[in-house]
N, C-alpha and C positions, 0 to 999 in steps of 0.2 A: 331699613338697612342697618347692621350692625357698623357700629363706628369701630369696634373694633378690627375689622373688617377692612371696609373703606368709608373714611370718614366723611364723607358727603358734603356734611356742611362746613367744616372746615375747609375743604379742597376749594368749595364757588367763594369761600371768604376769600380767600390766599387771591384768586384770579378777581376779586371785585366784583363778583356775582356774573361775571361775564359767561353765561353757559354754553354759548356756541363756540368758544376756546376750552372751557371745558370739556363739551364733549369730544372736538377736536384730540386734544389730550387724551382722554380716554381711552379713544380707537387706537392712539397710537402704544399705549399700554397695551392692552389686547393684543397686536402682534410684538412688541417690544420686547415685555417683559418674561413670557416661554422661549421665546428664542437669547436669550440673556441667561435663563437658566439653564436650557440643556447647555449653553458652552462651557457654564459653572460647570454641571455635572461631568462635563469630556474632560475640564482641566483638571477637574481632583483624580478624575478615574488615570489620567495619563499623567499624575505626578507636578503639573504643570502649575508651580508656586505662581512666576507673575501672572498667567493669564485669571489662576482662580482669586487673585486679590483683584487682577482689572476688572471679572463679571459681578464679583461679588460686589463691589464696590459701583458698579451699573447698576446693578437690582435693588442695592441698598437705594441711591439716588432716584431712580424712575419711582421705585415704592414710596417714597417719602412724599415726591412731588404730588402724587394722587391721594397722599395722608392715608397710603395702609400700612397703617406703622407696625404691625406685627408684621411684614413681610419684611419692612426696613430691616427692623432691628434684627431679626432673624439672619438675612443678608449682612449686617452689620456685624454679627458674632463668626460669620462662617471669614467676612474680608478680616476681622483682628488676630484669628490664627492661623490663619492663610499668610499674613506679613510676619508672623515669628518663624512660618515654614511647619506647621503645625497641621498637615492634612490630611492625617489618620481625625483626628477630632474634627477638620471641617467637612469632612465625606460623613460624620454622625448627624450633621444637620443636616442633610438633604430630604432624608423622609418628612422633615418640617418645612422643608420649602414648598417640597410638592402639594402636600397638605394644603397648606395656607395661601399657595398660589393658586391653585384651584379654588378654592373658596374667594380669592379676590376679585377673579374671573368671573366666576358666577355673579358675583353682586357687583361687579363694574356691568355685564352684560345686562344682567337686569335693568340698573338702572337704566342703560344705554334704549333697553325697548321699551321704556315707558313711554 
């Protein structure tokens, strides 16, 4: 699995190798994290500054915690000009969310049916 992806072994480090809170966590990524981003994408589409720093600032956080930090950080850039009121440039990240959330997906689910 690519770490840059979802870092696997970093994440069971962070929980103390505890993998049934792990995967715990996981699932709730899985539904978590797409419904976290379509509400990003309705609050840039509807202008809507606090809510697209509240999602963005979700996705950042939920991403972090499973160590996909290209989804973080991603979500990270979209909440920093989201808080200057900057939403013409945070609606340009969204083809990189979808992107990269999809790909987290897939290698969180993977790993999830092994």
């Amino acid at each position: 699995m690519s770490d840059a992806v979802f870092n696997e072994q970093a994440f069971y480090s962070h929980l103390g190798g505890d993998t049934e809170l792990g995967a715990e966590i996981l699932k709730v990524y899985m539904v978590d994290a797409p419904a976290r981003a379509k509400a990003l994408a309705e609050a840039l589409t509807s202008d809507d500054k606090d809510l697209a720093v509240k999602y963005s600032h979700a996705l950042k956080g939920i991403s972090a915690t499973i160590r996909a930090n290209s989804m973080a950080l991603i979500a990270e850039r979209i909440e920093q000009v989201s808080r200057k009121g900057d939403l013409e440039s945070a609606r340009t990240y969204m083809p990189e969310v979808e992107t990269e959330l999809e790909a987290v997906l897939e290698a969180v689910q993977n790993y999830l049916n092994k």
